[in-house]
N, C-alpha and C positions, 0 to 999 in steps of 0.2 A: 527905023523899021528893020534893017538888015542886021543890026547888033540884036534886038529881041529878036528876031528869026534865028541867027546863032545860036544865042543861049538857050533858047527852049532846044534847039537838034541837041547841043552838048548834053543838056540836061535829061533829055530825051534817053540818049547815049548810055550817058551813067546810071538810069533806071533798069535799063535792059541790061546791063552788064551785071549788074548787082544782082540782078533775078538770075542770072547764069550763074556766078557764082554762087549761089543759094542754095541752087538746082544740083550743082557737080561735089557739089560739100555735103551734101544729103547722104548719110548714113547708108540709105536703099539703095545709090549707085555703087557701092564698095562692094568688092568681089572679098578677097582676100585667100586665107588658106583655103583649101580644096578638105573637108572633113569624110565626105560621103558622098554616092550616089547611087540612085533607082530608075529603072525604068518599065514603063507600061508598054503597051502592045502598040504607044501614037508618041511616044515624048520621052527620056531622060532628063532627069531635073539632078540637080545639083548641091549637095548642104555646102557652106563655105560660111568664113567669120560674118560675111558681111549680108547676110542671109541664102535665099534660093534661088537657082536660075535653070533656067529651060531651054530644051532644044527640040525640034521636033524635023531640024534636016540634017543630023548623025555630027551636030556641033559647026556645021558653017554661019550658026545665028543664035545666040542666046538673048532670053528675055527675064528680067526680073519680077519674079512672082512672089514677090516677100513681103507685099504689101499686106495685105489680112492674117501674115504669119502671127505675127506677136508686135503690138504697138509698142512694146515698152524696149525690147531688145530684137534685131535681126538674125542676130549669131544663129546659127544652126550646126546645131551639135551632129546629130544624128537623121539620117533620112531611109526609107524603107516603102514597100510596097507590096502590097497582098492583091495581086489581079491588077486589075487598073486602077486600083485607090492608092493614096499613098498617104504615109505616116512619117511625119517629123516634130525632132524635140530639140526644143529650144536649150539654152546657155544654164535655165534656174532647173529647180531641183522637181517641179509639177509640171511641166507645161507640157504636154503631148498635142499636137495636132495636128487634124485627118483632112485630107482634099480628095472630092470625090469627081474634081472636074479638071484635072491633070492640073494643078498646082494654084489654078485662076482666084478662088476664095479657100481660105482654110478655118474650119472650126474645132474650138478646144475641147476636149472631151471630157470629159465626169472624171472627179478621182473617186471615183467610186468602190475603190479597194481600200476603203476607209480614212475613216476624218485626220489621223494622226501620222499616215504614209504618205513620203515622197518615191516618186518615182523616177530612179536613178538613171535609168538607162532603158532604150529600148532594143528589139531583135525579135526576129521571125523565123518560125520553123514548123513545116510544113505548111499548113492552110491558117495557122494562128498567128497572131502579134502576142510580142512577149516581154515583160516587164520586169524590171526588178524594184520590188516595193519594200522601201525600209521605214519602219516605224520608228519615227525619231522620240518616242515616250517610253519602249522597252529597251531599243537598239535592235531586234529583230528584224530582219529580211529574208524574203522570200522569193521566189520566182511566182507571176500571174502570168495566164495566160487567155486572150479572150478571140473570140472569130470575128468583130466587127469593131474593138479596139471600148465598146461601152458594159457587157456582161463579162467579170473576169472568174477566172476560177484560180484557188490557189494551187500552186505543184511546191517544189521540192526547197525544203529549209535551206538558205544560205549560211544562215551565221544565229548566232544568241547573243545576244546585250554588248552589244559592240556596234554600234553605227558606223556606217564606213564613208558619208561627207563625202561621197562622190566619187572617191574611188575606186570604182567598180566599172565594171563595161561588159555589155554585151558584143557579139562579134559574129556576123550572120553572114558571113562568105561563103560557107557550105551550105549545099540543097541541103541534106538529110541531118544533119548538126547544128547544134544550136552553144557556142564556146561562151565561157564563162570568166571572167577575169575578178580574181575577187582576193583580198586580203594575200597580194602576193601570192596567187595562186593560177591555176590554169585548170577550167575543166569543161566540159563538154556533155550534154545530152541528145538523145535520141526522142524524148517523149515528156522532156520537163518534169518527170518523177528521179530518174533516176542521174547520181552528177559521176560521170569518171574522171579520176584525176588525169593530168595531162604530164608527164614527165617534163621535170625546168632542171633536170641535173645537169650542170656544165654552161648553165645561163648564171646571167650576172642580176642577180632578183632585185638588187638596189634600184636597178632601173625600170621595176616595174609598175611604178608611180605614175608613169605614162602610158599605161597598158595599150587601151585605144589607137595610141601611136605606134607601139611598139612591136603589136602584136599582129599579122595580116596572115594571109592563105587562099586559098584556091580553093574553086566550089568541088570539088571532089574531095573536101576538110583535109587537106595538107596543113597545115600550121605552120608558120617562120616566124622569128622573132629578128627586132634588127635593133641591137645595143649602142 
């Protein structure tokens, strides 16, 4: 009786241990690199490789909220926020989506800027969220922009028949600007009609392949590059 009493605890043992390792191997526990982050008027959440994460005591406690992100991949590219909603986009080339209960459930949104555009990158400037939408049938891309992330309007032509496969980035550090990273370029608007070019004289542009990384600044649109 005492040898089956052992073997079931042993057994017992290695049931639970396995369900740990299970649990700590799980994709949703990975933090990873640090991509972005937003905050509301109650929380600061987090994009990183390994999905989203939350704070709501100024970082003494994170919580992973990346469960209803995306079931296929955690990665978070990009994170952002209009008031207390917030907007995050995933690793693929569509997937945008919006939490409107500080990061707890998130839902994907319409590509509703047409059946043949992906949507590259997101950014926000003033009261709008802002998209870059490339139509992988012409190569054409544009800037959208919409107030609730589902009605978009078009603004200001990026490029003609050249698809740019993701490398492009939006860059939303400045209140009043909205930075443009695109075809080894740099530019910036005011109102998504209009693009100014942004001076890269005496930059090393080979390196601009990692714009996103590359490219950082201060909410009064300072701009720095770091090569």
């Amino acid at each position: 009786m005492k040898k089956f009493y052992f073997l079931f605890v042993v057994l017992m043992s290695c049931s639970f241990l396995q369900s740990q390792v299970v649990q700590l191997n799980n994709p949703l526990m990975y933090g990873g690199k640090i991509r972005g982050y937003a905050k509301n008027s109650t929380c600061v959440l987090l994009a990183t490789d390994g999905g989203i994460f939350k704070t709501t005591d100024v970082g003494q406690n994170w919580t992973n909220v990346s469960q209803t992100f995306n079931p296929i991949s955690v990665s978070c590219d990009q994170i952002l926020n209009l008031g207390n909603d917030f907007y995050a986009k995933g690793n693929s080339t569509a997937d945008i989506y919006k939490s409107t209960d500080n990061g707890q459930n998130w839902g994907q949104l319409p590509t509703s800027i047409g059946t043949t555009w992906n949507t590259q990158s997101i950014g926000k400037l003033n009261f709008d969220i802002y998209v870059i939408g490339d139509d992988y049938m012409t190569g054409t891309g544009y800037l959208y922009s919409s107030p609730d992330g589902v009605n978009w309007t078009q603004k200001a032509l990026l490029w003609t028949n050249n698809s740019q496969n993701g490398n492009i980035k939006l860059l939303s550090f400045s209140q009043n600007k909205l930075y443009i990273y695109s075809q080894n370029n740099l530019y910036y608007t005011t109102d998504g009609n209009v693009l100014t070019t942004v001076s890269v004289t005496g930059l090393d542009v080979t390196s601009f392949s990692n714009g996103g990384d590359v490219f950082q600044g201060d909410e009064i649109g300072r701009a720095s590059c770091r090569e």
